[in-house]
C-alpha positions as CSV (number, residue, x, y, z in Angstrom):
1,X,0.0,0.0,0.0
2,X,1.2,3.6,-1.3
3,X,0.3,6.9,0.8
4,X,0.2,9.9,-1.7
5,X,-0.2,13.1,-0.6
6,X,0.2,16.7,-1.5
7,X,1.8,18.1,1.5
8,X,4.7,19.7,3.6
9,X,6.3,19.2,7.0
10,X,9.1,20.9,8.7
11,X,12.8,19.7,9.6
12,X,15.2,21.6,11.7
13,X,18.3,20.6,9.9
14,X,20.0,22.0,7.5
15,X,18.2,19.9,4.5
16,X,14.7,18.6,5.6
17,X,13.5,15.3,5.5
18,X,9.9,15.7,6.2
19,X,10.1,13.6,8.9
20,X,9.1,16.1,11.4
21,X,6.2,17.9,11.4
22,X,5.5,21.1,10.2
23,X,5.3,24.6,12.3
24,X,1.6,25.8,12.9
25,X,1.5,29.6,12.9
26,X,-2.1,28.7,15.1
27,X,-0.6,26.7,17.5
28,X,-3.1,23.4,16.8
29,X,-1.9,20.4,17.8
30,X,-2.8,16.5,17.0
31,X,-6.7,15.6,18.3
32,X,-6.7,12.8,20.1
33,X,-10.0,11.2,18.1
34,X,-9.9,10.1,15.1
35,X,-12.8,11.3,14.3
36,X,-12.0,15.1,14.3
37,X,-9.1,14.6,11.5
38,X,-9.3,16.9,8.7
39,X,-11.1,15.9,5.6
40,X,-10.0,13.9,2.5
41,X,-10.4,17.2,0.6
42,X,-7.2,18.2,2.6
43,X,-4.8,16.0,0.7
44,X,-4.8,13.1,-2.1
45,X,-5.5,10.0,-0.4
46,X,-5.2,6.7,-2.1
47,X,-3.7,3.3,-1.7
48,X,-2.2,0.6,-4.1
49,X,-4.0,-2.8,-3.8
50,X,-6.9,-1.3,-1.6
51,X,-9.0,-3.8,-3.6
52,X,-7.4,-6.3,-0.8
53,X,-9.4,-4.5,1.7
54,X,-13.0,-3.7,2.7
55,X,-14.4,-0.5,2.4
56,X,-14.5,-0.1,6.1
57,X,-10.8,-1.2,6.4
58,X,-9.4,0.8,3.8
59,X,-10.9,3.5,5.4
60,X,-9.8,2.8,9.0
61,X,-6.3,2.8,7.4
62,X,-6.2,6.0,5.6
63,X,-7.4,7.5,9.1
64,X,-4.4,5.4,11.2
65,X,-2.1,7.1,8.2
66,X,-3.3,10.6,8.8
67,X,-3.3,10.0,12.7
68,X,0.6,9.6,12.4
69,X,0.6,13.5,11.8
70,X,-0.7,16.7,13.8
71,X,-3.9,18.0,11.7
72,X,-2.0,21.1,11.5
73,X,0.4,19.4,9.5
74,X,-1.9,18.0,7.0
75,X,-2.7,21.7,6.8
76,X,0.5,23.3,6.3
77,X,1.2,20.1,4.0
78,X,-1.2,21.3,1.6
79,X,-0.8,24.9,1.4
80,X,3.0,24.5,1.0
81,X,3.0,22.3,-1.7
82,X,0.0,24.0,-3.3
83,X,2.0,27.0,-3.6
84,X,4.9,24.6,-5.4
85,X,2.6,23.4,-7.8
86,X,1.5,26.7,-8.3
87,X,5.3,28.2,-9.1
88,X,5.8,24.6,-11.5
89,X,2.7,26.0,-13.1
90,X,3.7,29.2,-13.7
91,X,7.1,28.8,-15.7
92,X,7.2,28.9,-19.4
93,X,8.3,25.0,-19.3
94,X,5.8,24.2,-16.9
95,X,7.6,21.6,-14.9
96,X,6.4,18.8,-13.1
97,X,5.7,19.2,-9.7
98,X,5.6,15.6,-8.4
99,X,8.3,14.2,-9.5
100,X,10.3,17.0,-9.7
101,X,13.9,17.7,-11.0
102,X,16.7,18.8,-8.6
103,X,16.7,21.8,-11.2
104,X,13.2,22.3,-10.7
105,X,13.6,21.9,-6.8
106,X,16.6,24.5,-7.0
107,X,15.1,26.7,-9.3
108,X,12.2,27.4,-6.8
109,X,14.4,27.8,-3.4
110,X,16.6,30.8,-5.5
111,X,13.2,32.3,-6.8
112,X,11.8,32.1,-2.9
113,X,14.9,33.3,-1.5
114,X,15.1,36.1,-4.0
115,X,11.1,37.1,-3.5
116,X,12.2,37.7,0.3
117,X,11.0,34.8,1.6
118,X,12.9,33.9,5.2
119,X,15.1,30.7,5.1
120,X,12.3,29.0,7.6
121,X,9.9,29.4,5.2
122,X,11.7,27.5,2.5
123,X,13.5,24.9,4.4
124,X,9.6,23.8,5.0
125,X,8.7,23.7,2.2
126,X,11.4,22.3,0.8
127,X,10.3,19.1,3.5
128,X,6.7,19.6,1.8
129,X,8.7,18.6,-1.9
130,X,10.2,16.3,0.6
131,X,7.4,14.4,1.5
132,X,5.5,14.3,-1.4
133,X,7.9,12.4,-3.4
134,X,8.8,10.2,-0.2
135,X,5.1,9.3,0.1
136,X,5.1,8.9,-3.9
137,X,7.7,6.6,-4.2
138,X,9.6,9.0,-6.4
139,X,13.0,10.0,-6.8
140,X,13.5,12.7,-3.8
141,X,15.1,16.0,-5.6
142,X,14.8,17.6,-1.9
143,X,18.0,15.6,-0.6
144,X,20.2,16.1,-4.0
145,X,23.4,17.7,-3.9
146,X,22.4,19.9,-6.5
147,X,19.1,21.3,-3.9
148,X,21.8,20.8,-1.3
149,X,24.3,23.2,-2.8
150,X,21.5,25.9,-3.5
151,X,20.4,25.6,0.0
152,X,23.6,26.4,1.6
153,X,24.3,29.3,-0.2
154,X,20.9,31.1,0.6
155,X,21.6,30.2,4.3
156,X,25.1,31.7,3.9
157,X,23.8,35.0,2.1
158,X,20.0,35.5,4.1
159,X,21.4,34.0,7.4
160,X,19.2,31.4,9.3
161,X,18.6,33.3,12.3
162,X,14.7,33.2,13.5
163,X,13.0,36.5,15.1
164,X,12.5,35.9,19.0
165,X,10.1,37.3,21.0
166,X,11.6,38.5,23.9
167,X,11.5,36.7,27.3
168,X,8.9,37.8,30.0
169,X,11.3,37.1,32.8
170,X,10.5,37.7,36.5
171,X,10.6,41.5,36.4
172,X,8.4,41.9,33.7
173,X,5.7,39.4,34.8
174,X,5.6,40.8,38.3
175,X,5.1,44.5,36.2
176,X,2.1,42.9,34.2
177,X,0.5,41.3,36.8
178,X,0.4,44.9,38.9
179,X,-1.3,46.4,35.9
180,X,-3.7,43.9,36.3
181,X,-4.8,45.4,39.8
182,X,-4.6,48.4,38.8
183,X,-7.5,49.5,36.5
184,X,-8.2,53.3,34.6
185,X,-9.3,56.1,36.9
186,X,-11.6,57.1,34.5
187,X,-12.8,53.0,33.5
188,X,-16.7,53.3,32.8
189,X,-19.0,50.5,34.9
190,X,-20.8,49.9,31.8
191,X,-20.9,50.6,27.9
192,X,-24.5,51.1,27.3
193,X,-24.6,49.0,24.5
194,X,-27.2,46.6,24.1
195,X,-26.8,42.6,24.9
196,X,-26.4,42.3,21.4
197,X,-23.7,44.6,19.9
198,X,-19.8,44.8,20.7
199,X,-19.4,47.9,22.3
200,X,-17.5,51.1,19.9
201,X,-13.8,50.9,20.6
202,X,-13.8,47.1,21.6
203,X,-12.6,44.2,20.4
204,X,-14.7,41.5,20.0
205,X,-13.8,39.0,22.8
206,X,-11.9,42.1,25.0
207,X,-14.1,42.8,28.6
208,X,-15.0,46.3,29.0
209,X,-12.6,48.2,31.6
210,X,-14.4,48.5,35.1
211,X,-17.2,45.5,34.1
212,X,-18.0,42.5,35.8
213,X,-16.4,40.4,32.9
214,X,-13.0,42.6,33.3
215,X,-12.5,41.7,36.8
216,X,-13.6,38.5,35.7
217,X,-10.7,38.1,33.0
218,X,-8.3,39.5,35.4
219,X,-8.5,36.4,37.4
220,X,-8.9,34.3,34.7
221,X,-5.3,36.2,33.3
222,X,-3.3,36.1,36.3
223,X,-4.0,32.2,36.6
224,X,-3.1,31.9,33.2
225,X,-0.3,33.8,33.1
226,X,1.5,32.6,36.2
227,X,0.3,28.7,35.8
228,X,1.9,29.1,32.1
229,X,5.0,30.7,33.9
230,X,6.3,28.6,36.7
231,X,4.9,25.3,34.4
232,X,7.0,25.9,31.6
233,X,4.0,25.4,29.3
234,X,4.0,26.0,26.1
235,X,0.8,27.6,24.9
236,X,-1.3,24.6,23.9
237,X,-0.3,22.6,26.7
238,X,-1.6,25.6,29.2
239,X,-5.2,25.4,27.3
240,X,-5.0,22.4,26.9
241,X,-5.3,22.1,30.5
242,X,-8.6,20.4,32.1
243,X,-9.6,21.0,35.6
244,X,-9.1,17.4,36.4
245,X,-5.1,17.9,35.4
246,X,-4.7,20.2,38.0
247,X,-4.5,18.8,41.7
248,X,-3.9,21.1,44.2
249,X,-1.2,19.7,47.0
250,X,0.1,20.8,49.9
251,X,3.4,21.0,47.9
252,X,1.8,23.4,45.2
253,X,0.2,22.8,41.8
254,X,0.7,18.8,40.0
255,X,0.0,19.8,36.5
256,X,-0.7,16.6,34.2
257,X,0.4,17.1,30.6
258,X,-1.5,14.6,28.2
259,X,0.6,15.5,24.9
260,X,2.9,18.2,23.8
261,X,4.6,19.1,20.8
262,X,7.6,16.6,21.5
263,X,5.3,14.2,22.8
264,X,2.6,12.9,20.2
265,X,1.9,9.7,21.3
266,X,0.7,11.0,24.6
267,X,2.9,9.6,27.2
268,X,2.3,12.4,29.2
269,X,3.9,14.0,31.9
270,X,3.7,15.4,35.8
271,X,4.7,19.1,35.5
272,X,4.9,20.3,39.7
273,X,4.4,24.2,40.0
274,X,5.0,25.5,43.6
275,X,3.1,27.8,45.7
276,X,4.7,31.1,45.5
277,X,6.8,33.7,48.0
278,X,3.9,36.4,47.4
279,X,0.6,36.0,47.5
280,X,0.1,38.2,43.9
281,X,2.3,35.8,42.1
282,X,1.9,33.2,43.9
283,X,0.1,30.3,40.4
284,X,-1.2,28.2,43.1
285,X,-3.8,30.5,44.9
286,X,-4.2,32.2,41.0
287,X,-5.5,29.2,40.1
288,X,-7.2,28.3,43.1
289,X,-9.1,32.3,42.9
290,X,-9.6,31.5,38.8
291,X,-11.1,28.5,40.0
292,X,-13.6,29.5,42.5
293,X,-14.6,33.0,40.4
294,X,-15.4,31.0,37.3
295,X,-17.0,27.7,39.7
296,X,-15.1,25.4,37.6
297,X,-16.2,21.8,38.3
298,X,-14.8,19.8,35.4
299,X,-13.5,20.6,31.7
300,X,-11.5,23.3,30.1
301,X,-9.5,25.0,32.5
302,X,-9.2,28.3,30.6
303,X,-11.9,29.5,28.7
304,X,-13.2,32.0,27.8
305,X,-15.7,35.1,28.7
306,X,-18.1,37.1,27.3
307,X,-18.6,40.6,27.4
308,X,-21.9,39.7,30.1
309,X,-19.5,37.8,32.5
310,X,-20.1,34.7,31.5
311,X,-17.9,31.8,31.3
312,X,-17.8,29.6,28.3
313,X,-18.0,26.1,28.1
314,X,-15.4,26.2,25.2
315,X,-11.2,26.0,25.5
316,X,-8.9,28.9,24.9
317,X,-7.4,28.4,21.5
318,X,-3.6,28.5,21.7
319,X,-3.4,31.9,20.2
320,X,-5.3,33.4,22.2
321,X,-2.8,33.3,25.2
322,X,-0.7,35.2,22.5
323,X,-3.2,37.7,22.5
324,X,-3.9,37.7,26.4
325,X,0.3,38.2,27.1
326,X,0.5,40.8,24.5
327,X,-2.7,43.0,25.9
328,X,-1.6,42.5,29.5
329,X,1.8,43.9,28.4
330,X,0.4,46.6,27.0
331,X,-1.5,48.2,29.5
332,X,2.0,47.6,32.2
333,X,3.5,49.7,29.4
334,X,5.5,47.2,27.3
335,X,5.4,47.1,23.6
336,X,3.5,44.2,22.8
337,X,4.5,43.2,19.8
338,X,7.5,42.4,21.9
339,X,5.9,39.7,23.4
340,X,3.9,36.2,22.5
341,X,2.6,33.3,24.0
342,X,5.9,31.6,24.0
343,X,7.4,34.6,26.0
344,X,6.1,32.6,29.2
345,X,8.2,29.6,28.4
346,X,10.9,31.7,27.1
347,X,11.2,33.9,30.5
348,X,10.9,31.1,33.2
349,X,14.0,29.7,31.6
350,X,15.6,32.6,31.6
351,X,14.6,33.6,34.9
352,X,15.9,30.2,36.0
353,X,19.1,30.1,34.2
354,X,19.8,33.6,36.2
355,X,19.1,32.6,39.0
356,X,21.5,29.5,38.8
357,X,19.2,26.9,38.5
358,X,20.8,23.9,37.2
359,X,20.4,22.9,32.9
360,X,18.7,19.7,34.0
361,X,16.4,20.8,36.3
362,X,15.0,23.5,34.0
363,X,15.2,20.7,31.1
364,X,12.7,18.6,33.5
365,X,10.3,21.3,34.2
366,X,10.1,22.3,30.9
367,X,10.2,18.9,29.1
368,X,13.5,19.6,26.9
369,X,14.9,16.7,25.2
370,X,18.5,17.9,24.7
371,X,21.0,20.9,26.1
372,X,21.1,22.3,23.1
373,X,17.6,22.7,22.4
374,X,17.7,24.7,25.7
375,X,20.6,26.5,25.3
376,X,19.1,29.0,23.3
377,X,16.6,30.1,26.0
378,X,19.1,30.0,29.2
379,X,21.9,32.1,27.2
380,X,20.8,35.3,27.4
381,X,20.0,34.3,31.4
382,X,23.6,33.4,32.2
383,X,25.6,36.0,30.3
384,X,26.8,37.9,33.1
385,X,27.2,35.4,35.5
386,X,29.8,34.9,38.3
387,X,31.9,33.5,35.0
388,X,31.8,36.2,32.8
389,X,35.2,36.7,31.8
390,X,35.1,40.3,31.1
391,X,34.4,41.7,34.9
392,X,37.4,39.7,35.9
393,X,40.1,41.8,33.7
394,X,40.9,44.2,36.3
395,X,38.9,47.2,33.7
């Protein structure tokens, strides 16, 4: 039996494989049922010798087959490649697309890099070409020394290095979460508007200033905000947090993590969060206050609220703790688009690294496989340290 597809996924080395999966600029990650996997309209399904099979069967393994992905890889699968065949389309020769030609394959990595397009964006889809011809049996023209050549000399002449958001260490978090408690003077009790209509100069999904679904979302924020802190989380792991993950101890918070990003097949993992010096950033009475104010009982642990006050039934979507670090940062007087969801994970290990936590215990807490995948988070923590050579010169 044959898989062939039309997609993309991402690899962090120098020449993808497609054996990893693809970023998700939403955040998605793999469902856990079956059921809830995209379409067949998201990709060209079909198998060799499926006569072999029943109906039934043949469909149970296409679903097993697109299980072994995220969904949102299936996603970015399709629009990568789409945009491939799109460029093959588009040349006076009209080259094939799948199989390609290491020419072909070449030719469109120069004509991205010279259109602007960062080297990120082309080393995945470069694992898109990658997988489609994998997947197709075909000749791969992704892993040919000519593609290999090509490649090396755009990451020589554009650079590889990826934009970071900076790190909302201890001092800024402790500055966000005092805005919080500290609302406008002039904050109006109500709007006006009818039940029906988003109040002028809102955005849909903000609470009003001074309303009973502001203080409401400041309770909900500071929960979220230190949980997704002192856990490590990254941002779909912190909604993807039920109530039933989080036991309260005497030690502080046990979070249970079902699946992450580096862990698919959900293993899961204990993530322990303890209770805090002071009580305003302290994550285990945040949660405990989020708790009680919203009368949580079972399900999502964050979710969201209407303008009314009310708490939905519904998760947070992963981007919308983007949205909820960025707006508190704002109004503590940070630029926001300094900051995104991943500046909670990004500062606790930073924060930790500074304070001279040791690599492996800030590996465990925030579920690093290797050193060097943290080593880009602790740096800028340890780079005046009690080893910093250049304090130590006698200047």
């Amino acid at each position: 039996m044959v898989l062939l597809t039309r997609d993309p996924g991402e690899k962090t080395s120098p020449m993808p494989t497609g054996r990893e999966p693809a970023a998700d600029p939403t955040g998605g990650e793999q469902s856990a049922e079956v059921a809830r996997l995209p379409a067949r309209a998201d990709a060209e399904v079909a198998w060799d010798g499926d006569a072999d099979l029943t109906a039934a069967l043949a469909g149970r393994v296409t679903q097993y087959a697109r299980a072994a992905r995220a969904t949102s890889t299936w996603r970015a699968y399709d629009t990568d490649l789409r945009h491939f065949r799109a460029w093959c389309a588009a040349q006076p020769t009209v080259p094939t697309a799948v199989p390609a030609s290491a020419l072909t394959v070449a030719g469109y990595i120069a004509a991205l890099a010279d259109a602007g397009y960062k080297p990120s964006t082309i080393r995945r889809r470069l694992a898109a070409i990658s997988v489609a011809h994998q997947l197709a049996k075909a000749p791969n023209p992704a892993t040919s020394p000519e593609v290999a050549t090509v490649w090396d000399g755009i990451r020589r002449v554009h650079g590889t290095r990826p934009a970071r958001k900076e790190a909302l260490e201890t001092s800024l978090l402790t500055r966000v979460l005092a805005a919080i408690d500290e609302p406008p003077a002039d904050a109006p009790t109500s709007t006006g508007a009818p039940a029906d209509e988003t109040p002028k100069g809102a955005l849909a999904g903000d609470a009003v200033p001074g309303s009973a679904a502001a203080a409401l979302a400041a309770v909900r924020d500071r929960a979220l905000l230190l949980v997704g802190f002192a856990g490590c989380l990254r941002r779909s792991e912190l909604v993807g947090l039920d109530v039933a993950d989080i036991e309260v101890t005497a030690d502080g918070l046990v979070l249970s993590i079902r699946s992450s990003k580096t862990d698919q097949e959900g293993a899961g993992a204990l993530v322990g969060v303890a209770y805090g010096s002071y009580r305003p950033t302290c994550p285990v009475r945040a949660w405990q206050a989020w708790a009680a104010a919203a009368r949580l009982t079972g399900g999502p642990a964050f979710r969201g609220i209407n303008r009314h006050g009310h708490v939905g039934a519904s998760r947070l979507h992963p981007s919308s703790v983007a949205r909820i670090v960025q707006r508190r940062a704002a109004a503590a007087g940070l630029d926001p688009a300094d900051f995104a969801g991943h500046s909670l994970r990004s500062g606790f290990a930073t924060a930790a690294a500074r304070a001279g936590v040791a690599d492996r215990a800030i590996m465990r807490q925030g579920r690093w496989r290797s050193a060097s995948s943290l080593d880009s988070y602790v740096r800028a923590g340890r780079l005046f340290d009690r080893d910093n050579p250049s304090g130590r010169v006698g200047l």
